[in-house]
C-alpha positions as CSV (number, residue, x, y, z in Angstrom):
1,X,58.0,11.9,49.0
2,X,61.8,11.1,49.1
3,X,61.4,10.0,45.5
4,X,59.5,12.8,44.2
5,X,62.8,14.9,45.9
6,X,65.0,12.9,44.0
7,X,63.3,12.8,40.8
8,X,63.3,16.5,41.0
9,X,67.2,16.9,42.2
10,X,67.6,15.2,38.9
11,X,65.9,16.7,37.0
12,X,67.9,19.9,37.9
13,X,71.0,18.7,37.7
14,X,70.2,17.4,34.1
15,X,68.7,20.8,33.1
16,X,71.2,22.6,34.5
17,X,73.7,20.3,33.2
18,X,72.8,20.2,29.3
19,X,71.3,24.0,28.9
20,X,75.3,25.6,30.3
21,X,77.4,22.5,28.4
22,X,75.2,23.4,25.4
23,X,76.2,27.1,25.7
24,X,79.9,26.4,26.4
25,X,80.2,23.8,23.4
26,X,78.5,26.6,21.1
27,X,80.5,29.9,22.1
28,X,83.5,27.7,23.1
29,X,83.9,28.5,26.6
30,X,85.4,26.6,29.5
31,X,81.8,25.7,30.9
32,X,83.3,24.1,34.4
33,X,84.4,27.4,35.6
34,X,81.2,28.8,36.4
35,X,79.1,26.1,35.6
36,X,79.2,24.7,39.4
37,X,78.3,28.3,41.4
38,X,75.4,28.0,38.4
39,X,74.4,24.5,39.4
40,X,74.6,25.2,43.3
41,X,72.0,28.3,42.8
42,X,69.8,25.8,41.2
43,X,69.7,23.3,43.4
44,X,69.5,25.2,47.1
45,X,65.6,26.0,45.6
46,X,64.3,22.4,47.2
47,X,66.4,22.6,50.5
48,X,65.6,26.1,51.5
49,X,61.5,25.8,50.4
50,X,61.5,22.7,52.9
51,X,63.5,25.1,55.1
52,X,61.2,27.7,55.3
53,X,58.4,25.7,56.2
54,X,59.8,25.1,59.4
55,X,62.0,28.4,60.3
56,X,62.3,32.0,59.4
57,X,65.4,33.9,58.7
58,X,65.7,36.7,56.4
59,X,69.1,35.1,54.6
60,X,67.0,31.9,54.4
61,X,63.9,33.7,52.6
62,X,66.6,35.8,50.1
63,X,68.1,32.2,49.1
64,X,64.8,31.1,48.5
65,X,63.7,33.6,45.9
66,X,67.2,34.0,44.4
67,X,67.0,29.9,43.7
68,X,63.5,30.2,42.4
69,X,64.4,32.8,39.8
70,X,67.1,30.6,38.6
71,X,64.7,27.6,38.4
72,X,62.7,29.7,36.3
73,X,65.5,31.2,34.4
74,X,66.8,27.7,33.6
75,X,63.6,26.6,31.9
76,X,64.3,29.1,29.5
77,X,67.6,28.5,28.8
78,X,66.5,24.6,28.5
79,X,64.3,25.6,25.8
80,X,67.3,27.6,24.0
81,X,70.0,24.5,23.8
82,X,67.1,22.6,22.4
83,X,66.7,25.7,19.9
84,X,70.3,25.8,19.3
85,X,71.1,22.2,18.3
86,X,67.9,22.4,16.1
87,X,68.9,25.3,14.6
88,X,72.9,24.3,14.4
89,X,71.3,21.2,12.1
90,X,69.3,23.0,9.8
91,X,72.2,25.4,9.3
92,X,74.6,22.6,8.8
93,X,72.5,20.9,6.6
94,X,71.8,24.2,4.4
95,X,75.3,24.8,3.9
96,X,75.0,28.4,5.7
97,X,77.9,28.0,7.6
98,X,79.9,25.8,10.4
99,X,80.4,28.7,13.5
100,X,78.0,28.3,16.2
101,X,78.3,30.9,18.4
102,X,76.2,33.3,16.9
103,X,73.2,30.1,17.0
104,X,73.6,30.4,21.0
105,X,74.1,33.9,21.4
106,X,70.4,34.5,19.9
107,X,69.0,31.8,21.3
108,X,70.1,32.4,24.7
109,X,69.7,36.3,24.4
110,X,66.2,35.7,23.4
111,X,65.9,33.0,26.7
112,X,67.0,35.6,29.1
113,X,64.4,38.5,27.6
114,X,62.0,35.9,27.5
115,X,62.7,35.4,31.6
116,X,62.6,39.3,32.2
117,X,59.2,39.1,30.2
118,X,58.0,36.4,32.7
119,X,59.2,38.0,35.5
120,X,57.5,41.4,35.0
121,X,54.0,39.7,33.6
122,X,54.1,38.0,37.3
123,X,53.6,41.0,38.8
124,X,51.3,42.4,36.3
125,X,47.9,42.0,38.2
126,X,45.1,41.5,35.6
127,X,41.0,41.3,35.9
128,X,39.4,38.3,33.7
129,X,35.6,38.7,33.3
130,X,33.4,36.4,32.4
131,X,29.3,35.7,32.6
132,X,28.0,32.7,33.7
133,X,24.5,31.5,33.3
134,X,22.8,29.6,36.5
135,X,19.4,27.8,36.0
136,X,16.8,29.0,38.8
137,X,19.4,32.3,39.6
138,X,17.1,34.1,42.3
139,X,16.1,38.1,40.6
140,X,18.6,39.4,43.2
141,X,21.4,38.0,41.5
142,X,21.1,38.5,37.8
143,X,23.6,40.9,36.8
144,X,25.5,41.0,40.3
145,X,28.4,39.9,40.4
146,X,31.0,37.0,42.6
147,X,34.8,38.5,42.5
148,X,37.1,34.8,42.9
149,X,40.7,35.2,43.9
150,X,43.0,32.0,44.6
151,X,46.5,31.3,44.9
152,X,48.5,34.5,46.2
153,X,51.0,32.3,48.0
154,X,52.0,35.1,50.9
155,X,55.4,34.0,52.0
156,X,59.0,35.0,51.2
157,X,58.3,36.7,48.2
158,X,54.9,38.3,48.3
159,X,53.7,40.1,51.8
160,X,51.5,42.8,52.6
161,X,52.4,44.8,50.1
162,X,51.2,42.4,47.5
163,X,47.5,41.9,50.0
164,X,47.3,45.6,49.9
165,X,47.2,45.4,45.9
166,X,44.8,42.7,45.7
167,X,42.8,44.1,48.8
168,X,42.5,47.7,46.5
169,X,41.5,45.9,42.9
170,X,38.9,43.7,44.8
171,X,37.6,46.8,46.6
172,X,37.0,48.4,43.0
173,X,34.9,46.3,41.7
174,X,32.2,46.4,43.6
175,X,31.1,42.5,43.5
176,X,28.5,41.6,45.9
177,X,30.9,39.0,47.8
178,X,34.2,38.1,47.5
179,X,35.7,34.2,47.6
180,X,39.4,33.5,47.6
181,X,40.1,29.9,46.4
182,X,42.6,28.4,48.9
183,X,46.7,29.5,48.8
184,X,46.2,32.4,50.6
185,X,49.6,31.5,51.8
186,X,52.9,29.6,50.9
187,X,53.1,27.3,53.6
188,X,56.3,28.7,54.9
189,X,57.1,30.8,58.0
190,X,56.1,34.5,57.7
191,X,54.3,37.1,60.0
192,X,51.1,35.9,58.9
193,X,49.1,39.1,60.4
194,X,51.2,41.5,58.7
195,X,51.1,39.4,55.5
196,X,46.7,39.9,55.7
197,X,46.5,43.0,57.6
198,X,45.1,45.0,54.3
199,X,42.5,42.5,54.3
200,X,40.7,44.1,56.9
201,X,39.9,46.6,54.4
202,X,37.9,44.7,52.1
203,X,34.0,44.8,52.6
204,X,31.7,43.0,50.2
205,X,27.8,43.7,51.0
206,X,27.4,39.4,51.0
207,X,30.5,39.0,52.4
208,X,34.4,38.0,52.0
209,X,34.6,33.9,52.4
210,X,37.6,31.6,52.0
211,X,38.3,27.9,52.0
212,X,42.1,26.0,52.4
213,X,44.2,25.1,49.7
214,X,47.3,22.4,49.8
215,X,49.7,25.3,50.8
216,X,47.9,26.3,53.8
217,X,48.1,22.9,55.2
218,X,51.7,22.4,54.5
219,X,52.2,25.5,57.3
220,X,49.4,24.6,59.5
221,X,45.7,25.6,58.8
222,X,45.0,26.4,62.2
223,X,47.1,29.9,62.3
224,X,46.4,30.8,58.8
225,X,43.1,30.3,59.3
226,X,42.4,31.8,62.8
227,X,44.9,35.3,60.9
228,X,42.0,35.6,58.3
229,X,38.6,35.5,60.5
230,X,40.8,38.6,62.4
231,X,40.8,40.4,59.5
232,X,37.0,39.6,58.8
233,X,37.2,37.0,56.0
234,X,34.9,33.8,56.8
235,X,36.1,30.6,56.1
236,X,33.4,28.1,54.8
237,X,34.3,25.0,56.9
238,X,33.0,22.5,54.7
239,X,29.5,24.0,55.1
240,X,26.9,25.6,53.3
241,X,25.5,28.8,53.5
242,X,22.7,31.0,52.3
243,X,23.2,34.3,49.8
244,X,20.0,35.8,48.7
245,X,19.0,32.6,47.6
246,X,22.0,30.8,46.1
247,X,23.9,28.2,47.8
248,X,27.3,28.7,48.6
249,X,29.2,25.8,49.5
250,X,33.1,25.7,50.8
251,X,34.9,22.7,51.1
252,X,39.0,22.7,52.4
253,X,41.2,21.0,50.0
254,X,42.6,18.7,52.5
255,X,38.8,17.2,52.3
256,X,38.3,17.2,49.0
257,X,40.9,14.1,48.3
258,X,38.9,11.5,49.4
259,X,35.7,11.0,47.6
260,X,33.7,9.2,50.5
261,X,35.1,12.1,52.8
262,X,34.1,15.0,50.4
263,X,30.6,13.4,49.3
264,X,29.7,12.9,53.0
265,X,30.4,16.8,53.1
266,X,28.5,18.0,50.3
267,X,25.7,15.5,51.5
268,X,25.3,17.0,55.0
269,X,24.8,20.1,52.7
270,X,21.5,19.3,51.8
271,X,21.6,21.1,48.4
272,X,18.4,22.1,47.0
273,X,17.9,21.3,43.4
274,X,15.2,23.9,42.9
275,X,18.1,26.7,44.2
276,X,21.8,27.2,42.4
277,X,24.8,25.9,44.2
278,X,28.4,27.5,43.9
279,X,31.2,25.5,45.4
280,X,34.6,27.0,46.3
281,X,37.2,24.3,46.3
282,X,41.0,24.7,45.8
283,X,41.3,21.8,43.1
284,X,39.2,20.8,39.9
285,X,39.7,17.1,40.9
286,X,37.6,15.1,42.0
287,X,34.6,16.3,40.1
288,X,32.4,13.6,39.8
289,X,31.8,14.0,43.3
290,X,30.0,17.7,43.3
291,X,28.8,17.0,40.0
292,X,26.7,14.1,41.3
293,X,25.9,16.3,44.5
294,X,24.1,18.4,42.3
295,X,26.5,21.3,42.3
296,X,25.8,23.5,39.3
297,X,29.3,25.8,39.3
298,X,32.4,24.8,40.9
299,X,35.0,27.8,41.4
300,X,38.7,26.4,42.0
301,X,42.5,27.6,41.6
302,X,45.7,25.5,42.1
303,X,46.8,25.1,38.9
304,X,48.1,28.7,37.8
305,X,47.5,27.3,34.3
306,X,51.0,26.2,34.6
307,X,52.5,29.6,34.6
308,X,54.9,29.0,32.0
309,X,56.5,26.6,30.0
310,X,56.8,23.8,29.7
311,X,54.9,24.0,32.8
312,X,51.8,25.5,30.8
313,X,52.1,22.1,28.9
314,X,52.2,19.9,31.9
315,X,49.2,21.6,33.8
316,X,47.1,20.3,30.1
317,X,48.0,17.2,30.6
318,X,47.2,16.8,34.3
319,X,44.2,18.7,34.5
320,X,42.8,18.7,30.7
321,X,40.0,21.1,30.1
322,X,40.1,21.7,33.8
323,X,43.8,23.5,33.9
324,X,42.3,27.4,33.8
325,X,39.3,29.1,32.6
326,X,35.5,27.8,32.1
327,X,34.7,24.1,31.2
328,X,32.0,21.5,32.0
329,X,32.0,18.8,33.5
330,X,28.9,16.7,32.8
331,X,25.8,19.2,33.9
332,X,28.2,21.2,36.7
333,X,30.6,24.3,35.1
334,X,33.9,24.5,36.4
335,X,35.9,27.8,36.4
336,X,39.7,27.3,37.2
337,X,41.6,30.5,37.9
338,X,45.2,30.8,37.0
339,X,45.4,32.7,40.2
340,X,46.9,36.1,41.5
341,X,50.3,35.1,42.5
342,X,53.0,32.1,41.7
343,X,55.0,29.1,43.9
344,X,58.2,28.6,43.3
345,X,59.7,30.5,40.1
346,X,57.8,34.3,40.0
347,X,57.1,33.9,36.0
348,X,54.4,33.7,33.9
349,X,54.3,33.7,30.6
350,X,51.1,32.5,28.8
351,X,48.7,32.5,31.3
352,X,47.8,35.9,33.7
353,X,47.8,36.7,37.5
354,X,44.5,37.2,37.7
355,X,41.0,38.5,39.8
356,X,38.0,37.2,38.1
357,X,34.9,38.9,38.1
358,X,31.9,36.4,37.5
359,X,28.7,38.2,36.0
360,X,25.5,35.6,37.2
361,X,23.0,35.8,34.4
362,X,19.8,33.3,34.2
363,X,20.3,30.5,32.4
């Protein structure tokens, strides 16, 4: 863990570091006068995320977001010193010209728009549909429809206010059961029943159901846990249960790491191979395990499709095929949502916050 800190600390500071001596060199400005306030901003994000794990106080949550929008804002402006010096070489090696201030000037302009663009598409809440065909799908469910929200990460930034959003899309669309993917929250200290008290105004005709992502461990499962059977969600505790016929299995994602731990889980389920099987876990990973189980669709979050780059790039390379949307894992489907809110910088651009709304069709 310590080295993953420092990795990242270093990262930062190199960032940081390159993207404001790149715009100082280029519009010949004394960079060290307001490069270290910059720099500082930047690099509370770490400390004061581990902070508010532990302890509450409002100037500690205001820190928080302030240092996250600069993380974001800084991968922007990473991408526009690379742009610069690019651009500074072809226009050097043209002949067009030797002042460079007008290079950075675009380049950053067109950063910072790009990070108000981010910013606003974070909050922009948006439904994905898509139909999904389930060999031996029960008459009751063809053409009904599974509503899957992950990842709203209810802490400093979002509250109720951004529950009561969610809470009024879901409770438009009329799905025959709800399931929300694990990240309900943060992991940091908040007034967890204010943050879900809108959720007690969702009703599904099958029901509203919930397993844990990685977040809600890092705060404590228990409390999180015990805030959303209040409100009337059901958490699938690494069971199964029965929905008109399909099998609807929840697994936590603290369970799902270990492959003897998770198989032992899905094979106290008891799946029936003559029935469909849906489970809800937090991460596509691991998925030779359900897939061997017999699951037929697997319904996961986590990755937020990398929200924006280079993130976007990253989540590809961790997760492949698997970092958002529909894909197939040998004979089991896996959806990934990009899910409805963000952790750490509030941006997006290139994948969605997003509800998804699964038509069931026979295959």
């Amino acid at each position: 863990m310590r080295n993953l800190l420092a990795l990242v600390l270093t990262v930062l500071v190199a960032a940081t570091t390159f993207s404001a001596w790149t715009f100082g060199w280029f519009e010949h400005l004394k960079v060290w006068a307001w490069f270290p306030p910059a720099l500082v901003v930047v690099l509370i994000f770490l400390p004061t995320s581990l902070l508010s794990r532990r302890v509450y106080f409002r100037w500690l949550a205001i820190l928080n977001i302030l240092s996250a929008v600069a993380v974001g804002f800084l991968s922007f402006f990473l991408l526009a010193a690379l742009v610069s010096w690019a651009a500074l070489a072809v226009v050097r090696m043209a002949g067009l010209g030797t002042d460079s201030a007008p290079i950075a000037t675009v380049a950053y302009l067109g950063a910072a728009l790009l990070g108000c663009a981010g910013l606003f598409s974070a909050y922009r809440l948006r439904l994905t549909r898509v139909t999904i065909p389930l060999a031996h799908l029960p008459r009751f469910w063809a053409g009904r429809t599974i509503a899957l929200v992950s990842d709203l990460h209810l802490g400093n930034l979002r509250g109720a206010a951004f529950s009561g959003r969610v809470v009024s899309r879901l409770s438009q669309l009329g799905a025959e059961c709800v399931l929300v993917g694990g990240d309900m929250f943060d992991g940091v200290k908040t007034n967890v029943a204010r943050a879900v008290g809108p959720w007690a105004d969702l009703k599904a005709p099958s029901g509203v159901f919930f397993v844990g992502g990685n977040h809600d461990d890092y705060g404590g499962r228990r409390g999180y846990f015990a805030a959303l059977r209040h409100v009337g969600l059901r958490e699938l505790a690494n069971e199964k249960v029965e929905l008109h016929g399909i099998q609807l299995v929840g697994v936590h994602d603290g369970e799902t790491h270990r492959p003897d731990t998770f198989k032992a889980i899905l094979d106290k389920a008891d799946l029936d191979a003559n029935r469909p099987s849906i489970l809800l876990a937090h991460r596509p990973e691991n998925l030779e395990v359900p897939e061997r189980a017999g699951i037929d669709l697997q319904l996961s979050g986590h990755t937020h499709g990398g929200q924006f780059w280079p993130w976007t790039h990253i989540a590809r390379r961790v997760h492949g095929q698997f970092a958002q949307g529909l894909a197939r894992f040998g004979r089991m489907q896996v959806f990934t949502s990009t899910g409805a809110g963000t952790w750490g910088p509030p941006f997006r651009l290139g994948t969605r916050a997003e509800i998804v709304l699964i038509r069931l069709e026979p295959a």
